[in-house]
C-alpha positions in Angstrom: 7.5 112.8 14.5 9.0 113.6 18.2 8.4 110.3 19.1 9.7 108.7 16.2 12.8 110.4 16.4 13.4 110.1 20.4 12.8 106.2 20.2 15.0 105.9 17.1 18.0 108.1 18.7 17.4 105.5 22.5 18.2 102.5 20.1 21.7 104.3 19.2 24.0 104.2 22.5 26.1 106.4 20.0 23.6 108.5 19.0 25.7 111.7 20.9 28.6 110.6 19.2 27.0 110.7 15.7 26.1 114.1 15.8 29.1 115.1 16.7 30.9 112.8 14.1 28.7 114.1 11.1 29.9 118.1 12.1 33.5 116.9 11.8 35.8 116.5 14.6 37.0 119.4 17.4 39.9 120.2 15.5 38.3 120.3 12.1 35.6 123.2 13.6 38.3 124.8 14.8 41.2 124.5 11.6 37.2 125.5 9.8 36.7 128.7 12.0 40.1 129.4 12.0 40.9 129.7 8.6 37.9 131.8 8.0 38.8 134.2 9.9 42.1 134.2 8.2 44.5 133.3 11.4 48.2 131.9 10.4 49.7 128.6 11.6 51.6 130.3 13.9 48.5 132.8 16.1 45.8 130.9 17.7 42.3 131.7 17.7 42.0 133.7 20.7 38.0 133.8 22.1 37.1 136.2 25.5 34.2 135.9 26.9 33.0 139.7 28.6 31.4 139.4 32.4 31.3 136.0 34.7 27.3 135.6 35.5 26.0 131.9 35.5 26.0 131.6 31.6 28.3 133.8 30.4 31.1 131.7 32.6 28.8 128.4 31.7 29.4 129.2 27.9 33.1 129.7 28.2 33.8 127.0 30.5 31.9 124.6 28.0 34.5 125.8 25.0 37.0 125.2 27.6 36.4 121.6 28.5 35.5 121.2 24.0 38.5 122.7 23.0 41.0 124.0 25.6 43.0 120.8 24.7 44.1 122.5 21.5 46.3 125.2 22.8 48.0 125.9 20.0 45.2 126.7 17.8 42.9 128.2 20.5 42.5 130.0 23.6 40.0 131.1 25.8 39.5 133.1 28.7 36.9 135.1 30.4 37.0 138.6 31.7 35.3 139.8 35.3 36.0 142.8 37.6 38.2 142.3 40.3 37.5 142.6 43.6 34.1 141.4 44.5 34.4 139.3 48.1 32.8 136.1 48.9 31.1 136.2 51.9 32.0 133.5 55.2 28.5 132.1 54.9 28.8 131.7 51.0 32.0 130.0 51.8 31.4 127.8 53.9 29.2 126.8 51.2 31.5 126.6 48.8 33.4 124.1 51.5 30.8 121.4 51.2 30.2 121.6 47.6 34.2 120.9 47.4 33.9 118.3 49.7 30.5 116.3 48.1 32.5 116.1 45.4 35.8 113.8 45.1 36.6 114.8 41.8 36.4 118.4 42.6 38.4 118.0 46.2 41.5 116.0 44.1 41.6 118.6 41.6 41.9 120.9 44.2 44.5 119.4 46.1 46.6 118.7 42.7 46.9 122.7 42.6 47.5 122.9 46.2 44.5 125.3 46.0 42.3 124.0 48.7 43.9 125.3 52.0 42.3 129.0 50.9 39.2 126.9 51.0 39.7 125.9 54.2 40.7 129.5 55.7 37.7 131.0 53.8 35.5 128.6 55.7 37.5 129.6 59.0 36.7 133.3 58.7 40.8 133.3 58.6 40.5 134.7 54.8 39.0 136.6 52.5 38.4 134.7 49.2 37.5 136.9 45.9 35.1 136.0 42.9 38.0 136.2 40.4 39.7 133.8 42.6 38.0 131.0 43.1 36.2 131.4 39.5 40.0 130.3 38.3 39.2 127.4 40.0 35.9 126.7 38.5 33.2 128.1 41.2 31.0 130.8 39.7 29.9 133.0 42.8 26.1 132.7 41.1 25.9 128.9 41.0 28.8 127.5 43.6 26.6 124.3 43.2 27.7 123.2 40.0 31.6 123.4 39.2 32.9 124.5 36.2 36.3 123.6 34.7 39.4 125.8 35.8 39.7 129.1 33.8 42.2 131.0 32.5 40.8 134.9 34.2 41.6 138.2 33.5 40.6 141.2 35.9 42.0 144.0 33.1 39.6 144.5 30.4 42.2 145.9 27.5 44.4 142.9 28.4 41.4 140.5 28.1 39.8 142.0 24.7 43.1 143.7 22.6 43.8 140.9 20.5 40.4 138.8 20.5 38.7 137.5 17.3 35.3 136.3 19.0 33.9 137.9 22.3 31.3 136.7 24.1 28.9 139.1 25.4 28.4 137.6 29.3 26.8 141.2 30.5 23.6 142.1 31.1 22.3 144.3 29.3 22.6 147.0 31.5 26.4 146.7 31.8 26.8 146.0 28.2 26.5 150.0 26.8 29.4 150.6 29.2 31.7 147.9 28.9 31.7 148.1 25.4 32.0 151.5 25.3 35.5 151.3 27.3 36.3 148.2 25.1 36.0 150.3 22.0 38.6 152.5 23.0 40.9 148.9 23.2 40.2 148.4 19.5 40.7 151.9 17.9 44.0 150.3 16.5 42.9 146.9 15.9 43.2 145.6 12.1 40.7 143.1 11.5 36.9 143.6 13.0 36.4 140.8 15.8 33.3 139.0 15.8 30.8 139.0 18.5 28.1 136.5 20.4 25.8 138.2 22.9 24.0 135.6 25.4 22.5 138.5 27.2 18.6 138.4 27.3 17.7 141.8 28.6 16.3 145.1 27.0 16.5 148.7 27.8 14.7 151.6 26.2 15.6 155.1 25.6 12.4 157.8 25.2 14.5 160.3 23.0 14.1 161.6 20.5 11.1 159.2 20.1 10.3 156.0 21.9 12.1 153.1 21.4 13.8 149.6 22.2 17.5 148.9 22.3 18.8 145.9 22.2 22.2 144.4 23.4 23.7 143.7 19.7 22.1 147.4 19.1 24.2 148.8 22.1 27.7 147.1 21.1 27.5 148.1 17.6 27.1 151.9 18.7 29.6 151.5 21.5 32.1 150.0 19.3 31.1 150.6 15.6 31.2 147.2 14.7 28.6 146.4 12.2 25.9 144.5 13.2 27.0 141.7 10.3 29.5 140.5 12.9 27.5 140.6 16.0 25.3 137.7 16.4 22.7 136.8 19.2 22.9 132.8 20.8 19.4 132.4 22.4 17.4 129.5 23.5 15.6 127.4 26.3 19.1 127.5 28.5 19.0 127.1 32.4 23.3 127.4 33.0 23.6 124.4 35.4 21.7 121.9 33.7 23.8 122.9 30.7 26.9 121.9 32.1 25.7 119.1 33.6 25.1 118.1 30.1 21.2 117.8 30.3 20.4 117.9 26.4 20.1 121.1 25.4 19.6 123.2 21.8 19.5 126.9 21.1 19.8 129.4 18.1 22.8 131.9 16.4 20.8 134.5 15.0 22.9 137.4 12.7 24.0 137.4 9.5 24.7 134.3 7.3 28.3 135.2 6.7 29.2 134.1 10.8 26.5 132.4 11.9 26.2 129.2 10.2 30.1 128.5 10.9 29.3 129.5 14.5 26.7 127.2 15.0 28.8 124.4 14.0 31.7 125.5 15.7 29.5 125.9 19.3 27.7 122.7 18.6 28.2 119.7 21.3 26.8 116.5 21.4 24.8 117.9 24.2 24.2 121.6 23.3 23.0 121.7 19.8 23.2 125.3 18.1 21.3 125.9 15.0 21.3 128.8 13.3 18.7 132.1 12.1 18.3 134.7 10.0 15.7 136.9 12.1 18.4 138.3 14.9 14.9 140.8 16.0 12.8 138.8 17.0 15.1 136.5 18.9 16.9 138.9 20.8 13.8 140.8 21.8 11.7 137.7 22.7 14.8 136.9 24.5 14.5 140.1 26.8 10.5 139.8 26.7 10.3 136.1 28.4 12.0 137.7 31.4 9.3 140.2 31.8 7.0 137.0 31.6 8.8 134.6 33.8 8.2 137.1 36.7 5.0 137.5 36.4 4.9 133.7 35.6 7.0 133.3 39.3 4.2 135.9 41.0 1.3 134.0 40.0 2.7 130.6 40.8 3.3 132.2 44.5 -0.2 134.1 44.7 -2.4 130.7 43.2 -0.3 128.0 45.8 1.2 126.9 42.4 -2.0 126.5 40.7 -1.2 124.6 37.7 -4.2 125.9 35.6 -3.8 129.2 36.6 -0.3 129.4 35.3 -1.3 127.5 31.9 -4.1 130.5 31.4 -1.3 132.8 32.2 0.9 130.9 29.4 -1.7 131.3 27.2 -1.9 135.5 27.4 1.5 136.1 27.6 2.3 133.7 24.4 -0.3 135.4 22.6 0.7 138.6 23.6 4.1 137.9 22.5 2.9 137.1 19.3 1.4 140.1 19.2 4.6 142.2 20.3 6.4 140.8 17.6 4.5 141.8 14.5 5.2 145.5 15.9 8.7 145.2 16.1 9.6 142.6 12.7 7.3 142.6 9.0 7.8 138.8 9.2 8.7 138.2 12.5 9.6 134.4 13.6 7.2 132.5 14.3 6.8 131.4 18.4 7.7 128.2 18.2 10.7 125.6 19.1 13.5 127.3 21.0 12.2 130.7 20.6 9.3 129.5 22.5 10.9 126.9 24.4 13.4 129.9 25.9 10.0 131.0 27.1 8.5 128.0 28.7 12.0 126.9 30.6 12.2 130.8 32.2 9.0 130.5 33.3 9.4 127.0 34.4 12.5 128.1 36.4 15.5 130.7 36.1 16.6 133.4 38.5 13.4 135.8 37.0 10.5 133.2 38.3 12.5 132.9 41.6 12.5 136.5 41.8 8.6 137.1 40.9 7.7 134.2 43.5 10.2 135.8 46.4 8.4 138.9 45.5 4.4 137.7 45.3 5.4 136.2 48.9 6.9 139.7 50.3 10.3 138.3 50.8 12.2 140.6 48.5 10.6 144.6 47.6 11.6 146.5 44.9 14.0 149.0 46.2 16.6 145.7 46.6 17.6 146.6 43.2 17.6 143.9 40.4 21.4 142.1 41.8 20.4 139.8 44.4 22.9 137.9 46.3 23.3 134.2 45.0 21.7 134.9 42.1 22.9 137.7 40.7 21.6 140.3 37.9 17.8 139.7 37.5 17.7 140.6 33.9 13.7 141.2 33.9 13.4 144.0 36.4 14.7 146.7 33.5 13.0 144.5 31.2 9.6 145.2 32.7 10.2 148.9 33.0 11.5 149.3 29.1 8.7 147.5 27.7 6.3 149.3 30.4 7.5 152.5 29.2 7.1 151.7 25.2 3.9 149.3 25.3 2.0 152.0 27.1 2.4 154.8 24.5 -1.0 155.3 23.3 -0.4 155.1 19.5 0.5 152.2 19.8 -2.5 150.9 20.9 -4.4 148.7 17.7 -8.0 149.0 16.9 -9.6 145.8 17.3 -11.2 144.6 13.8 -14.8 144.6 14.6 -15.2 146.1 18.4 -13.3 149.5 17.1 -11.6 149.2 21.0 -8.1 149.8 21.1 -6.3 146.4 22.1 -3.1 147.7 23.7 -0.1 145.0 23.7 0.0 144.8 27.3 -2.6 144.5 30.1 -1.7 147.8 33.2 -4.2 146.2 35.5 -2.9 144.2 38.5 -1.6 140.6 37.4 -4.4 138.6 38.7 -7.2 141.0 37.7 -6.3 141.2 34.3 -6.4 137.2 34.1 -9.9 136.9 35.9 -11.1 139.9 33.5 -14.2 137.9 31.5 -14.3 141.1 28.9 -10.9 140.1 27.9 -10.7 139.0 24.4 -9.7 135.4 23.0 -5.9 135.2 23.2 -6.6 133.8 19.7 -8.2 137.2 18.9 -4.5 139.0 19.6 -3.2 136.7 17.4 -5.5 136.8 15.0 -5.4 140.3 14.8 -1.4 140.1 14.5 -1.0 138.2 11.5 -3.7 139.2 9.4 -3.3 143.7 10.2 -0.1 145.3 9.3 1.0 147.1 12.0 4.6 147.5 12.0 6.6 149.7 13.7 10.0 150.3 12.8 10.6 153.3 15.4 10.2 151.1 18.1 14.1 149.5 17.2 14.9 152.9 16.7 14.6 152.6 13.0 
């Protein structure tokens, strides 16, 4: 079926333009959108997106370059703290990436911007990550720019008047941003909608062991319900995004925003489809960071042994599996972008970078989880949330016919656990999974 439909869609030379045909033209999705959300002719749809990492300024610049044209009916901008410098080193990088590129250079040169460049790269200036991200250099991926953006540095400026925000934090920024946002909103008539890309989770031990998840933290920091917060997830590496590699990923909330969303976000390149099961999605979408470490460790510790990191795919998958039917009574199942968010992180992403950098002793653990270049590693609270919850005895499953408990997750060292011949099937976790009700709703904090 695959097949089938790749070699029909290489016979089309059109095949982009198609899909975007049949979901209506830019300004449709947006007069569609707009008059949904109930805006006049006269107030443009106004979309923020919160905190600059790779994707979170990948996402907005994308809307830019879709739909900045229309600047009556929309706008967009992106919020990031002011202040943070850009080292001589990193730009002097950010020089020759100007400079390999002739579209990039003229740009520059239009907006007499490029001198500052030239300083920077001199030592004679200091350049700042606000700065140059107005230009369309992300301080996490100077190698592919973005379009110009329209920046703000003060949050209630950026977020007063928005109708969709997008969540650009990681999740452990996201309690406290929002929090301040909240206090931004208190007089604010209609209830803005928002779409969290952040793929992390954190987990609080009081008053009893649980997970909390990014759309969990805005809706307590803000009191927005959770019908308007919505979670976009799939197999997305930023750069190859916006170099408009062919992409797909899923809106997961509530029907009343997310279908509309998903056609509204969807390019020819980027295709968004939407979901009901926002639990599963976001949490998997936390989890695979956890995994793509570990993946990035035993790639480093096996000399990139391709077999050993399939048996590894095969435990963690399974494992995920089995991680899910504790946290959702009909959880999605692992398959398409859920999974394939999985299989690209492990593949590559700033988490399997960071587990191969640490396998080979380059970076240790009291570095913290922001590393220069790459920015926040998402999977280092990850690993100590679910460490903490997955450990809890009673939540430990008694297998079927052994009567042994079968914890979710492994605590011997990486390696060892994989090599362990008394470890079950991964098919037996699975099994076990889907055929023995085990839910556990005080694990979301339900």
């Amino acid at each position: 079926m695959v097949g089938t439909e790749i070699e029909g869609s290489t016979n089309n030379a059109h095949a982009n333009g198609l899909v975007q045909n049949t979901n209506g033209s830019l300004e449709e999705k947006v007069d569609e959108l707009r008059k949904l959300l109930g805006k006049t002719d006269d107030d443009p749809l106004r979309i923020v997106s919160v905190g600059a990492g790779a994707w979170g300024s990948v996402f907005a610049a994308m809307l830019q370059d879709g739909y900045g044209h229309l600047r009556d009916k929309v706008q967009i901008r992106i919020w990031r703290r002011s202040g943070r410098s850009v080292d001589r080193a990193t730009a002097q990088h950010l020089f020759d990436v100007i400079n390999s590129r002739e579209d990039v250079l003229r740009r520059l040169l239009r907006r007499c911007a490029y001198l500052k460049y030239v300083e920077a790269r001199l030592g004679d200036r200091t350049l700042y990550a606000d700065e140059i991200l107005k230009d369309g250099f992300c301080l996490n991926m100077i190698d592919t720019p973005l379009c110009p953006l329209k920046v703000v540095t003060n949050l209630q400026e950026a977020v007063w008047d928005a109708d969709i925000v997008i969540n650009g934090l990681p999740s452990t920024e996201t309690h406290e941003v929002f929090e301040e946002i909240s206090k931004y909103w208190k007089e604010k008539i209609t209830v803005p909608i928002i779409i969290s890309l952040s793929k992390g989770i954190e987990a609080e031990l009081q008053p009893e062991p649980h997970i909390i998840t990014p759309t969990q933290m805005i809706s307590r920091s803000t009191g927005i319900p959770m019908e308007n917060i919505l979670y976009l997830g799939g197999p997305n590496i930023a750069s190859e995004i916006y170099n408009k590699e062919y992409a797909n990923a899923r809106l997961c909330g509530a029907e009343k925003w997310r279908k509309p969303l998903a056609k509204f976000l969807r390019q020819p390149h980027f295709i968004v489809w939407d979901n009901g099961d926002l639990v599963t999605h976001e949490v998997m979408g936390g989890l695979k960071n956890v995994y793509a470490i570990g993946a990035g460790m035993v790639a480093s510790l096996t000399n990139e042994s391709a077999t050993s990191k399939s048996v590894y795919f095969a435990h963690c998958t399974s494992e995920m599996i089995f991680i899910t039917h504790l946290l959702a009574k009909n959880p999605e199942k692992l398959a398409g972008p859920l999974l394939a968010d999985t299989y690209v992180t492990l593949l590559k992403g700033r988490n399997a970078w960071y587990g191969q950098k640490l396998a080979k002793g380059e970076l240790t653990l009291d570095m913290g989880d922001s590393i220069k270049g790459k920015g926040m590693i998402q999977g280092i609270s990850a690993v100590k949330a679910f460490y903490e919850l997955l450990s809890q005895s009673h939540l430990s499953i008694l297998h079927p016919e052994e009567k042994k408990p079968v914890a979710p997750a492994p605590l011997e060292a990486i390696l060892q656990a994989l090599r362990d011949e008394t470890m079950n099937d991964p098919r037996d976790r699975i099994e076990i999974a889907q055929t023995h009700a085990f839910y556990r709703p005080s694990l979301l904090g339900q």
